[in-house]
Structure formats: C-alpha cells, structure tokens
TORVO-397362 format. One line per field, with one value per residue: residue number from 1; x, y, z of N, C-alpha, C in turn; residue in one letter. Coordinates in Angstrom, 2 decimals. Each point is the difference from the previous one (the first is absolute). Layout:
N
mardo: [NUM;...]
n.x: [X;...]
n.y: [Y;...]
n.z: [Z;...]
ca.x: [X;...]
ca.y: [Y;...]
ca.z: [Z;...]
c.x: [X;...]
c.y: [Y;...]
c.z: [Z;...]
fivex: [A;...]
END
This chain:
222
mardo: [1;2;3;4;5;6;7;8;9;10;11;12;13;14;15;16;17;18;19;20;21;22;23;24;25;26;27;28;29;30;31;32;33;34;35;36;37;38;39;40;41;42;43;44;45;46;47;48;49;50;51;52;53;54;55;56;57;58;59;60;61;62;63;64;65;66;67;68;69;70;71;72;73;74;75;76;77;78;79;80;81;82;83;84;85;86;87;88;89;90;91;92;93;94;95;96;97;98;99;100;101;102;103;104;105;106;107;108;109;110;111;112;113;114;115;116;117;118;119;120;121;122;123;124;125;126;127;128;129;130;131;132;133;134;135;136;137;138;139;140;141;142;143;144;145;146;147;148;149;150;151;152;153;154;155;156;157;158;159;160;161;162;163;164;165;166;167;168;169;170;171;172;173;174;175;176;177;178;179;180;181;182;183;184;185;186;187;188;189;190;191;192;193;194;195;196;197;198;199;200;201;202;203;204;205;206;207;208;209;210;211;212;213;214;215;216;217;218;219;220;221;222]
n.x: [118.47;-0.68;0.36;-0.69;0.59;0.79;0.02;-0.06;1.38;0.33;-1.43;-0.63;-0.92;-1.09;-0.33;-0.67;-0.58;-0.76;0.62;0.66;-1.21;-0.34;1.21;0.32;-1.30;0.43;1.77;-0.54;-0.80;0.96;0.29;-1.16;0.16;0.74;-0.74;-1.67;0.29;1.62;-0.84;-0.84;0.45;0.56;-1.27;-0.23;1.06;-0.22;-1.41;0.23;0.79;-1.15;-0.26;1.62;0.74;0.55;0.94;-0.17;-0.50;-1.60;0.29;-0.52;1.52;-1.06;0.23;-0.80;0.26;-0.25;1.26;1.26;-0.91;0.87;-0.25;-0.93;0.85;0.64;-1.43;0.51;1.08;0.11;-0.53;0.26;1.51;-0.33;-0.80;1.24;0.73;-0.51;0.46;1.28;-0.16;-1.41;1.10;0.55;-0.95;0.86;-0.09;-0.83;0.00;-0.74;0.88;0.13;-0.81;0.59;-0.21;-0.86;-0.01;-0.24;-0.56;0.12;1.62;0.09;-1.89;0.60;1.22;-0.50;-0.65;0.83;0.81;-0.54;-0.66;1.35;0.62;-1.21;0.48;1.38;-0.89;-0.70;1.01;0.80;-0.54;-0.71;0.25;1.45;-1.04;-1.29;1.08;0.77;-0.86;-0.40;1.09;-0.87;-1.69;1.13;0.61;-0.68;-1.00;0.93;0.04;-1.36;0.27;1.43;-0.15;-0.18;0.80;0.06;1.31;0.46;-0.69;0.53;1.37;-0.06;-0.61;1.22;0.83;-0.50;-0.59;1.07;0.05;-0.93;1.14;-1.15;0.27;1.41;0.20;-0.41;0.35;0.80;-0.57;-0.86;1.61;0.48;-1.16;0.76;1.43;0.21;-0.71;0.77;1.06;-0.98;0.11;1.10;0.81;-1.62;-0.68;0.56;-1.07;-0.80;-0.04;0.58;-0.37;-1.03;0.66;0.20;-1.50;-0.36;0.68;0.03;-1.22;0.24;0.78;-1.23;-0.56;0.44;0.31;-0.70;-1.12;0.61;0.42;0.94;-0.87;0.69;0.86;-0.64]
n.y: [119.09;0.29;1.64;-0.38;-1.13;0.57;1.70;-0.01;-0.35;1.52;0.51;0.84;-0.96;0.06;-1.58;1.38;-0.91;0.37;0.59;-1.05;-0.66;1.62;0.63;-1.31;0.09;1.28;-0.50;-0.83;0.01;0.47;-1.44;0.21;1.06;0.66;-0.42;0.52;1.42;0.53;-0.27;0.29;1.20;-0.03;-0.31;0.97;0.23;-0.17;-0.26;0.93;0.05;-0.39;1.44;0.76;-1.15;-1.10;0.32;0.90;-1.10;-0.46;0.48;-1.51;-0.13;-0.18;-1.30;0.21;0.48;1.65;0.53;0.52;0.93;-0.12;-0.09;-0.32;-0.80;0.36;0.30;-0.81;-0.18;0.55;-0.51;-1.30;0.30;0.00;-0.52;-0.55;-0.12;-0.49;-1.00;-0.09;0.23;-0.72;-0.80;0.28;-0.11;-0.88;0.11;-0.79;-0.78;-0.70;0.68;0.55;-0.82;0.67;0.52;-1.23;0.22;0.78;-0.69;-0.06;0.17;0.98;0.01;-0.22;0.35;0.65;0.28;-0.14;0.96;0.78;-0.06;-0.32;0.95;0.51;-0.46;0.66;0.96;-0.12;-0.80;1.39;1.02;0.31;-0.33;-0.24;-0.90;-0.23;-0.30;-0.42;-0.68;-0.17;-0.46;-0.14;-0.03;0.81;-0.96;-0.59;0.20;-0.60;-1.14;0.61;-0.32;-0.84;-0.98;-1.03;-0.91;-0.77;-0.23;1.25;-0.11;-1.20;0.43;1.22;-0.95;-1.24;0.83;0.95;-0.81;-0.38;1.27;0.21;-1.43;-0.42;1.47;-0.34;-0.77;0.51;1.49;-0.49;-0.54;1.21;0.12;-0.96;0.20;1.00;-0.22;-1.09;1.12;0.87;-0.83;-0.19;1.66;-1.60;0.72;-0.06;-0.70;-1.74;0.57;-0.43;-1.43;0.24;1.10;0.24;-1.43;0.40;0.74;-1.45;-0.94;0.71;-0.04;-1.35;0.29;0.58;-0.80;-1.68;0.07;0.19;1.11;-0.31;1.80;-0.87;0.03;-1.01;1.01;-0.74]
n.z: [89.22;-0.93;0.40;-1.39;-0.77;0.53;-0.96;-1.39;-0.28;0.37;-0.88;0.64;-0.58;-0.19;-0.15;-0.52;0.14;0.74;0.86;-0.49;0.38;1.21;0.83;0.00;-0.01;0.92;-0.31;0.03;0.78;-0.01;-0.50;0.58;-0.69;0.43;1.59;-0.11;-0.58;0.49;1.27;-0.90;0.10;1.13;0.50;-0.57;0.51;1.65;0.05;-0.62;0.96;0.72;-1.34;0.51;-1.17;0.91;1.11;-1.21;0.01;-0.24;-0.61;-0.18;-0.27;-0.73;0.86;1.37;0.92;-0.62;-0.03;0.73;0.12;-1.19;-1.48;0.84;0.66;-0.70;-0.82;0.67;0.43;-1.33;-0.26;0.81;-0.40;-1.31;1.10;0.47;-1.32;-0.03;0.38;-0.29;-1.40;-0.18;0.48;-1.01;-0.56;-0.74;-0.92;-0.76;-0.68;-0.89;-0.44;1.44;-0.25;-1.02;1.43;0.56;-1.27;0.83;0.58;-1.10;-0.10;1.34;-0.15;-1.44;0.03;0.64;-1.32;-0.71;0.85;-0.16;-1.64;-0.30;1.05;-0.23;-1.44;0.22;0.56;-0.93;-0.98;0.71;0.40;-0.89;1.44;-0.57;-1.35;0.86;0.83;-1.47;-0.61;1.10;0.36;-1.40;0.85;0.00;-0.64;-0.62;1.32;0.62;-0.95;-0.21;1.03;0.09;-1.36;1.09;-0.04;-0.44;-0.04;-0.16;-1.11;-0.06;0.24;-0.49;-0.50;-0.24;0.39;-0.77;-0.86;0.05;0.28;-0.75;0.17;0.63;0.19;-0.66;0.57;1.45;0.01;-0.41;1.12;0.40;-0.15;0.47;1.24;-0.10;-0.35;0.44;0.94;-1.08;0.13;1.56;-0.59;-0.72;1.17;-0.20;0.83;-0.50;-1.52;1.23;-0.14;-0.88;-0.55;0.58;0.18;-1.22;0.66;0.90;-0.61;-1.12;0.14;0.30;-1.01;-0.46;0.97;-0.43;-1.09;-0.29;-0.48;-0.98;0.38;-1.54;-1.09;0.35;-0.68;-1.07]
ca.x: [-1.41;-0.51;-0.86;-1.22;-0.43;0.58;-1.03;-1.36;-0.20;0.06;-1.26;-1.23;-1.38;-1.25;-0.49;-1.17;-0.85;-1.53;0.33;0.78;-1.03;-1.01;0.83;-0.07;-0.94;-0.29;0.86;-1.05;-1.06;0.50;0.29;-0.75;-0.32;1.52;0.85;-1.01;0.20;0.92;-0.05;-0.18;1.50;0.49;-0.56;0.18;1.47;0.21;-0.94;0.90;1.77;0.01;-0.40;0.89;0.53;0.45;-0.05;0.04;-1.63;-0.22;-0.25;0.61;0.01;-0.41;-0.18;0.20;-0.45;0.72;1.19;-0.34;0.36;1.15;0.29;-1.04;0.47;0.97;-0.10;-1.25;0.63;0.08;-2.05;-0.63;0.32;-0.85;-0.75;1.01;0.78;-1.80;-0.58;0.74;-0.51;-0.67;0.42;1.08;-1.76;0.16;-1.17;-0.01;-0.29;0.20;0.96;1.26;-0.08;1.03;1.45;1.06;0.96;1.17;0.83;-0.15;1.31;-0.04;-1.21;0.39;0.89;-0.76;-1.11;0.47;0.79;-1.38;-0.57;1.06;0.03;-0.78;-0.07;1.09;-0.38;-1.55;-0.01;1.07;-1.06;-1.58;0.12;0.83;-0.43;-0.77;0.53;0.51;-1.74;-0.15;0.69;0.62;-1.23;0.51;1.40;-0.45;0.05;1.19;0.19;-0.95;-0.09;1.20;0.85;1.07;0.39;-1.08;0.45;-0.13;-1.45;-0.63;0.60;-1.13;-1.79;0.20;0.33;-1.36;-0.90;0.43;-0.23;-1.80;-0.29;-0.63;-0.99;-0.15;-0.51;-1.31;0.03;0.08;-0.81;-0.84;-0.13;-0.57;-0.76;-0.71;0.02;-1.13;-0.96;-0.46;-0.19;-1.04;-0.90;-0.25;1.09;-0.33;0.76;1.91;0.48;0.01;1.05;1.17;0.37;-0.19;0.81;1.30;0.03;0.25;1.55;0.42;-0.27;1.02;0.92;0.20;-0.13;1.26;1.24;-0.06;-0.04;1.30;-0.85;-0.53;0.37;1.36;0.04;-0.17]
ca.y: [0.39;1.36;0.80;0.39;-1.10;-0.20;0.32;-0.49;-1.42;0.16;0.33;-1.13;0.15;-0.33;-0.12;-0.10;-0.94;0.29;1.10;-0.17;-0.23;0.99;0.54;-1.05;-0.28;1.10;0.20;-0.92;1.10;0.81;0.05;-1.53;-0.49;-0.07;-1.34;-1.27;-0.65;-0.86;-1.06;-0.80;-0.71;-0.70;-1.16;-0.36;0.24;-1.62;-0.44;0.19;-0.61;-1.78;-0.84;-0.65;-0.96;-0.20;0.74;1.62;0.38;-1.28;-1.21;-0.93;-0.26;-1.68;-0.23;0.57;1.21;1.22;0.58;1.46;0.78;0.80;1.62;0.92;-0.41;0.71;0.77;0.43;1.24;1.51;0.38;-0.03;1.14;1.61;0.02;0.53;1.15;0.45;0.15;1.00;1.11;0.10;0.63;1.34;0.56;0.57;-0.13;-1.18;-0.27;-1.47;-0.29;0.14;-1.40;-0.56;0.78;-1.57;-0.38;1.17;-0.92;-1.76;-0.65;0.00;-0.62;-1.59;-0.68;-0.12;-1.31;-1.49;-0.23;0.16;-1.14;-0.68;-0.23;-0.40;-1.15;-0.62;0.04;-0.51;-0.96;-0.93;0.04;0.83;1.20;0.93;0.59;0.99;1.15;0.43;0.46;1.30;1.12;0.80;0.79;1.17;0.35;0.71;1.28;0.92;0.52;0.84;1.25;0.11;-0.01;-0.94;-0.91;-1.44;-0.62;0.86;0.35;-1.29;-0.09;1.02;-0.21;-0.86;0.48;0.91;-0.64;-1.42;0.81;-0.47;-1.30;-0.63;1.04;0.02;-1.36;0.47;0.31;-0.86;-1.19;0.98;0.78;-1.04;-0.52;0.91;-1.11;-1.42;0.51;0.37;-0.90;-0.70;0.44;-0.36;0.39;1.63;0.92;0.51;1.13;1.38;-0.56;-0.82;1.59;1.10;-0.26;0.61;1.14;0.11;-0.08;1.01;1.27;-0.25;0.74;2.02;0.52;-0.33;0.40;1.30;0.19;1.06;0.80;0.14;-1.27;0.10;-0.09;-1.31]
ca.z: [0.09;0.12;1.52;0.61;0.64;1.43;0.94;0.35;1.21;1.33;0.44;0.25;-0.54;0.16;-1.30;0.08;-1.42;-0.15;-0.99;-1.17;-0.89;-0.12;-0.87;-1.54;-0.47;-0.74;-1.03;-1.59;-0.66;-0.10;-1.23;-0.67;-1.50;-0.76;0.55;-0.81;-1.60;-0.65;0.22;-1.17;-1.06;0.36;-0.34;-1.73;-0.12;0.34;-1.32;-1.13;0.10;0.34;-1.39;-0.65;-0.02;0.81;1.27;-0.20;0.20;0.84;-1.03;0.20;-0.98;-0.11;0.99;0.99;0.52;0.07;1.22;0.35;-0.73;0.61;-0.16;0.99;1.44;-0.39;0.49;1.11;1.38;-0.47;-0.45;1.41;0.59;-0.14;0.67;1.08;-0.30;-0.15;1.54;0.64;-0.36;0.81;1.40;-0.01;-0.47;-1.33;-1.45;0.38;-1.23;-0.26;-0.89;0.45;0.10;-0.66;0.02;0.44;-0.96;0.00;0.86;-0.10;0.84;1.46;-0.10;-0.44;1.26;0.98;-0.20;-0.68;1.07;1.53;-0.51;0.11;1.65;0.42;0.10;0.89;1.66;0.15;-0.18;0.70;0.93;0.03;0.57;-0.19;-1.40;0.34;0.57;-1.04;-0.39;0.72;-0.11;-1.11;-0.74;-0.24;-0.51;-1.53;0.32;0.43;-1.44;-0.21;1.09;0.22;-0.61;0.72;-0.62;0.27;1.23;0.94;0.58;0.23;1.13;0.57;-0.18;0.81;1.29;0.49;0.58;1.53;1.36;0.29;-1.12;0.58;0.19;-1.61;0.09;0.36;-1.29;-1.05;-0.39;-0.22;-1.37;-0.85;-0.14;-0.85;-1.50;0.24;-0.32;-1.38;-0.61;0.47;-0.26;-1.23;-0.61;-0.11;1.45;0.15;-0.58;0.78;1.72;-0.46;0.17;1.30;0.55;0.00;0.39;1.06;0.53;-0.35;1.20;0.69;-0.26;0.18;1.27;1.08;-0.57;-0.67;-1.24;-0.40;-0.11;-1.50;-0.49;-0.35;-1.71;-0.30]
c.x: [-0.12;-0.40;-1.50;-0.25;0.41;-1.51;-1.48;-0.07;0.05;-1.09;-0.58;-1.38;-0.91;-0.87;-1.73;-1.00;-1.00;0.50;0.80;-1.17;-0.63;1.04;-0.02;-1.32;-0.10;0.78;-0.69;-1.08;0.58;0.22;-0.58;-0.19;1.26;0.90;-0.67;0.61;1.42;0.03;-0.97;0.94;1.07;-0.47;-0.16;1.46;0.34;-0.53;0.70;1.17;-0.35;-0.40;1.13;0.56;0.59;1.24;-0.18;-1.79;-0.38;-0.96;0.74;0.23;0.12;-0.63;0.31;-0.07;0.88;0.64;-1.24;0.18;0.94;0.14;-1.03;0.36;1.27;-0.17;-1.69;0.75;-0.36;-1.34;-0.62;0.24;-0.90;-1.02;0.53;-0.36;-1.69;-0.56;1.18;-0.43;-1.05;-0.29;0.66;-1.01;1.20;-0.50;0.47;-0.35;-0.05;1.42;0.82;-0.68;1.17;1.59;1.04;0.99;1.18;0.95;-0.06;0.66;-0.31;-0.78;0.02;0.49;-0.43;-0.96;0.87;0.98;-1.01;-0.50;0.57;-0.02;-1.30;-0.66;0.62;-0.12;-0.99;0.54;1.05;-1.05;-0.88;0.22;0.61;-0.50;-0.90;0.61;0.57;-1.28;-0.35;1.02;0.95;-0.69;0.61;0.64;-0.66;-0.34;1.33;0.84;-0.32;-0.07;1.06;0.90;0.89;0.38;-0.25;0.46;-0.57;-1.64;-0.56;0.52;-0.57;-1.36;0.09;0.35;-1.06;-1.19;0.07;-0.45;-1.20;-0.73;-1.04;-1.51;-0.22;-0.37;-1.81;-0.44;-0.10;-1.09;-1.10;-0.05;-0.16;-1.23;-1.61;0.13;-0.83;-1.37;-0.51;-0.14;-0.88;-1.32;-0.51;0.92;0.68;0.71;1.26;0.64;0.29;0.72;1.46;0.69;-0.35;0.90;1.39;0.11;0.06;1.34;0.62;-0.11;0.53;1.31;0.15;-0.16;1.34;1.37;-0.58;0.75;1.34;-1.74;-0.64;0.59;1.55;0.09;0.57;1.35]
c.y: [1.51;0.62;-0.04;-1.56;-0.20;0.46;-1.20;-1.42;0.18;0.29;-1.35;0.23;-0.88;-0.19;-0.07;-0.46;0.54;1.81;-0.01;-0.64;0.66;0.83;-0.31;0.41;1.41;0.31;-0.71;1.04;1.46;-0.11;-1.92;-0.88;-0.28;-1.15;-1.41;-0.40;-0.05;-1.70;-0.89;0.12;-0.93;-1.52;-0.18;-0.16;-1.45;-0.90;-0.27;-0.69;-0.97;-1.18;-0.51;-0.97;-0.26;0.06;1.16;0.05;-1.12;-0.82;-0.93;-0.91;-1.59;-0.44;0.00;1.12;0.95;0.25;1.24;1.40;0.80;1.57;0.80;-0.11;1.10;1.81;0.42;0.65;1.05;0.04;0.18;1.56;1.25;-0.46;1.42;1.75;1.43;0.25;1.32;1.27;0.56;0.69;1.09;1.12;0.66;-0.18;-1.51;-0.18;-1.67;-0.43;-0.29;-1.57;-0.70;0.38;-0.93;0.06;0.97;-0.46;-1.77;-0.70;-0.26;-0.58;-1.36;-0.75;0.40;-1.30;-1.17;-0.50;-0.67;-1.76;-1.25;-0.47;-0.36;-1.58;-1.34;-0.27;-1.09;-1.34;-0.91;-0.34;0.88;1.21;1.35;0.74;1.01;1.24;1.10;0.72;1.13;1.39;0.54;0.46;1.56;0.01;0.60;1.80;0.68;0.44;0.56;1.56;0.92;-0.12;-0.63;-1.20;-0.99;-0.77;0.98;0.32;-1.43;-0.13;1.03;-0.12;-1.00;0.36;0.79;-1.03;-1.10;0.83;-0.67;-0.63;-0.13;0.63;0.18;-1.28;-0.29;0.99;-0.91;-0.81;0.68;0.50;-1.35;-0.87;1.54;-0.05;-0.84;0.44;0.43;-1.45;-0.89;0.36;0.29;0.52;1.68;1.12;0.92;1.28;1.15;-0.84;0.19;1.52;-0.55;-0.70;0.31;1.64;-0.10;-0.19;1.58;1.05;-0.71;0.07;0.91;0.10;-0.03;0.35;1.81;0.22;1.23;0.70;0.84;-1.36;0.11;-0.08;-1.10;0.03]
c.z: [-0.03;1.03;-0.17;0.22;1.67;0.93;0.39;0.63;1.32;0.61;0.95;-0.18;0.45;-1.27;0.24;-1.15;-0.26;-0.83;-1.35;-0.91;-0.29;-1.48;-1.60;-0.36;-0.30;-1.12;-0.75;-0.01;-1.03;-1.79;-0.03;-1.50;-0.25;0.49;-0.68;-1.31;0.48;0.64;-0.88;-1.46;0.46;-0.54;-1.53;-0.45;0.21;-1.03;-1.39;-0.03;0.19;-0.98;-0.65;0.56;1.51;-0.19;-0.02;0.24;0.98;-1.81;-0.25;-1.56;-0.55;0.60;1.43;0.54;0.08;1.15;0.74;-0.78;0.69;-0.47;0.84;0.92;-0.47;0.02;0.80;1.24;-0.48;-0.34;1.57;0.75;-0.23;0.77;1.17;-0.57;-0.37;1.77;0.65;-0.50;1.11;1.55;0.26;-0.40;-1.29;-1.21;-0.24;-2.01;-0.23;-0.56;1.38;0.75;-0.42;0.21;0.38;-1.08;-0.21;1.53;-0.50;0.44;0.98;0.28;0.04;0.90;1.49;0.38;-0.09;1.40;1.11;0.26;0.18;1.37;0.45;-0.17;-0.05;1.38;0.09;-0.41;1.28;1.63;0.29;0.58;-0.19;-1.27;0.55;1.05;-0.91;-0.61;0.29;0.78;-1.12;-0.45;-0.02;-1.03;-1.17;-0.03;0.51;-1.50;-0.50;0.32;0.65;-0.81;0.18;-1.18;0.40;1.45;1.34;0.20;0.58;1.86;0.95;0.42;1.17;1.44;0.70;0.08;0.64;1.34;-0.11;-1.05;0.37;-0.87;-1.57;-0.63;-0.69;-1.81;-1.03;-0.46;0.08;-1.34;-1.30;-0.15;-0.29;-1.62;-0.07;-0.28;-1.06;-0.71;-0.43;-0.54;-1.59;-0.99;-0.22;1.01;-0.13;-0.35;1.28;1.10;-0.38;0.08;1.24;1.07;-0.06;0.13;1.24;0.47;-0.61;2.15;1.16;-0.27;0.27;1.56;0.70;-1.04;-0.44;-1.52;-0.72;-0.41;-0.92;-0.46;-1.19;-1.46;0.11;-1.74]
fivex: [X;X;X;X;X;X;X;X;X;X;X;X;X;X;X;X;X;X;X;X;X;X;X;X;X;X;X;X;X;X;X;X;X;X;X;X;X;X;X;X;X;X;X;X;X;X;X;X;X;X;X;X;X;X;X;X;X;X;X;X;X;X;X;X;X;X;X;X;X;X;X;X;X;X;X;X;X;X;X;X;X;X;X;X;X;X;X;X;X;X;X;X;X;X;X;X;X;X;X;X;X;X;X;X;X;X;X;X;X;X;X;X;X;X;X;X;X;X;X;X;X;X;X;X;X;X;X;X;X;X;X;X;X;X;X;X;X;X;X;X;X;X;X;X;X;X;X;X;X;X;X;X;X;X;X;X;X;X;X;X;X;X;X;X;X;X;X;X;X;X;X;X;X;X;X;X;X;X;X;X;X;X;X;X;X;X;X;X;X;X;X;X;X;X;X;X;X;X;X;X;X;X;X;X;X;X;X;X;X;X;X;X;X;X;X;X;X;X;X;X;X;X]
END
C-alpha cells in the first residue's frame, strides 16, 4: 500500500451531507451548460449504440428481444468520468473547457476495470446474500475518483475507497440514496430534469471527495 494511501486511512472524518449538496450545487452552477449538454450527449451516444445489432447494441435480431448494450456499458466508466474530471477542475478554480468531459479516455484501462471488477463483486455479493453486494455498492463510491485524482490502479483505488468509507458506511449509505433519489427526481420530471439531476449528483459525490480525501493541487498531466 502506498504512504499516501496509509495516510489517509489513518484520518478520521466526518461525513457532512447537507454541505456536499450545498458545495455540489455551487460546482454545477459554475459550468451548467456544459454539465446539461454533455449529459444530453451522453444520451444521444447511448441512443445511437443501442441501435446496433445485439449484444454490441440492444437491437434485436429477428425474433425476440435485444441483449445489452455492450459497446456503451464499455465505454461508459470513461464518458461518466469527465463528469469527475470537469468537477475537479472546478474545485481547484482551474480553467475548465467542454472537451476535458472527455478526458475519461486518457484513463480508459484503469476506469474500465475499476468498473468491470467493482461490478462483478458487487454482484456476486448481491446474488450470494444481498447484504455483502450493497456493502460493496457503496463503499466503492471512491474508487473511480481515486483513479482520477490519484492515479491509483484499479485494485488499489477500489481497496482504498473500501477501507476509508467502511469508517462511516452508514453515513455514505445515507448519501447514496439522496444522491439517487435526486436522480429519480429529474426523471419524474418527464425526464427533463435529469439533464441537471444526473451532473449535479455527481458534483455532489465529487465535493465529498474533495472534503474527506482532498484534491492533488493541479490537475495531473494526463
């Protein structure tokens, strides 16, 4: 294990919500258009791939019903990510542009397998007994940012996210389902909403990062 991973498992923190939503909502104000529209490319991207053939899309060939799409499940760790990599800018108050939405792909490897490892255990947990999939769930809401941010490698940012937020499972717990039923909300609202629930929730887990792990104090050449 790395010294700065040692360190920071040795901290102790306090997970404050009401300020990681205030926080979140000002890093979205900050570049609103730019989280609205890449979160409607996203949806034209998904849209698009799901026109191809099955399993590389969700069109279904003949008769019966289309697979999953896979080439978007493939690269969606690295698209989801320029949410992250836009919000860190942000916080660091460094120049910020729509393109670095796209900087997930300059980490695609690590990203990938973060996601695809993560994904795996978690629903290995959930099928052998529930309990253990959602303990997994939620304490890896870091790992994608410790990749991001640190540069860590997939095992090591998943084992990291996992040890630091088991201290105050409970409290991230709590998070989670806030931050998912503020999703729910855009949704509800015909759909529309989402363009601003679906960013602005991932500006809120971003400032709970920045509070309890802290931010490298430029953003890392990529």
């Amino acid at each position: 294990m790395s010294s700065f991973s040692s360190d920071l498992l040795d901290r102790d923190y306090e997970v404050n919500i009401g300020a990681y939503f205030s926080r979140g909502w000002a890093i979205f104000k900050e570049f609103a258009w730019g989280y609205i529209l890449f979160t409607l490319v996203l949806g034209i991207i998904a849209g698009a791939l799901s026109q191809l053939p099955s399993p590389l899309g969700m069109k279904a060939i003949g008769e019966g019903s289309g697979g999953g799409n896979l080439i978007f499940n493939i690269l969606s760790p690295a698209l989801g990510a320029g949410f992250y990599f836009v919000s860190f800018q942000i916080a660091r108050s460094r120049p910020k542009n729509f393109s670095d939405f796209f900087n997930g792909f300059k980490k695609f490897l690590p990203l990938f397998l973060t996601s695809l490892v993560s994904t795996i255990l978690i629903a290995i947990g959930l099928v052998v007994l529930i309990i253990p999939g959602i303990y997994l769930a939620v304490s890896y809401m870091f790992a994608q940012l410790l990749v991001i941010d640190k540069n860590m490698n997939f095992w090591s940012a998943m084992e990291t996210s996992r040890k630091l937020i088991s201290k105050r499972w409970f409290s991230f717990l709590g998070l989670g389902i806030l931050m998912s039923l503020l999703v729910l909300s855009g949704f509800l609202l015909i759909g529309i909403g989402a363009l601003v629930t679906i960013p602005l929730s991932t500006c809120v887990l971003a400032a709970a990062y920045e509070d309890i792990v802290g931010l490298n104090s430029v953003a890392e050449d990529l």
